[in-house]
C-alpha positions in Angstrom: -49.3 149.1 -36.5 -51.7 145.6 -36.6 -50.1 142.7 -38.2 -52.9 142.1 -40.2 -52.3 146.0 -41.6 -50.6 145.4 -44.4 -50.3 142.7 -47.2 -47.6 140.0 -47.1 -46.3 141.3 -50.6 -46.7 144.0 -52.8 -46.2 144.4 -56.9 -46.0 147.1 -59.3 -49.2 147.1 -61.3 -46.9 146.1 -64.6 -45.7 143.0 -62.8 -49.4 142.4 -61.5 -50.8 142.7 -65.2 -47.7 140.2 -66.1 -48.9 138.1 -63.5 -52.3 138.3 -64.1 -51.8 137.4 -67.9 -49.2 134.3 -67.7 -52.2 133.2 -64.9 -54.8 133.2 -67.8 -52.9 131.7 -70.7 -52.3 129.2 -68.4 -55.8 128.5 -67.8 -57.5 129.5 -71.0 -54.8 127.1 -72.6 -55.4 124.0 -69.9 -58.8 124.3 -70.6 -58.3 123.9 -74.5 -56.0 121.1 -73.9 -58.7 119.2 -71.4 -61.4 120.0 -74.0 -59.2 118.5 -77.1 -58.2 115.2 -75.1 -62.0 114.7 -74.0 -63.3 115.5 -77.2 -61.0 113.8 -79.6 -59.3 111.1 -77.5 -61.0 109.4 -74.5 -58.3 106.6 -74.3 -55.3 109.3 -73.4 -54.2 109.4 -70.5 -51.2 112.1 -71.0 -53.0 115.7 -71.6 -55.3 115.1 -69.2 -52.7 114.2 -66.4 -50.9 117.5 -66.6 -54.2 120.0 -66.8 -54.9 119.7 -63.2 -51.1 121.1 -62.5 -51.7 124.1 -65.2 -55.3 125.2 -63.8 -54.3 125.0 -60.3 -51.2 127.1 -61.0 -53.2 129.2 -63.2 -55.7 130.3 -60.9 -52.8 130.6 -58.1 -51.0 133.9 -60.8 -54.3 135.2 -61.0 -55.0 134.9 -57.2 -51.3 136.4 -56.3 -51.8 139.2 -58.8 -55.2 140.1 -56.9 -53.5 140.5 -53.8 -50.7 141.7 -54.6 -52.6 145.8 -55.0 -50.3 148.1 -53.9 
């Protein structure tokens, strides 16, 4: 057996569909705030700070629930 065989981890596909879905409503929801602080205030420095975090970690769910297949 390689190394390179198997994956480092493996989920079921319920806790790769969990996954999968907290990594979206984190994005969809980072994008809305983003959009709302450039849209409505431009002088805000707050909601704009923390979206960055939330899309990073967003697409990081999504990219573990990918490889995660069992």
């Amino acid at each position: 057996m390689k190394i390179n065989d198997k994956e480092p981890f493996q989920l079921s596909r319920g806790m790769r569909n969990t996954v999968a879905f907290l990594g979206m409503l984190l994005l969809v929801s980072s994008l809305c705030v983003l959009a709302w602080a450039i849209w409505n205030h431009p002088d805000v420095h707050g909601p704009i700070v923390l979206t960055p975090g939330a899309l990073v970690l967003g697409l990081i769910l999504i990219g573990f629930a990918i490889r995660g297949e069992k």
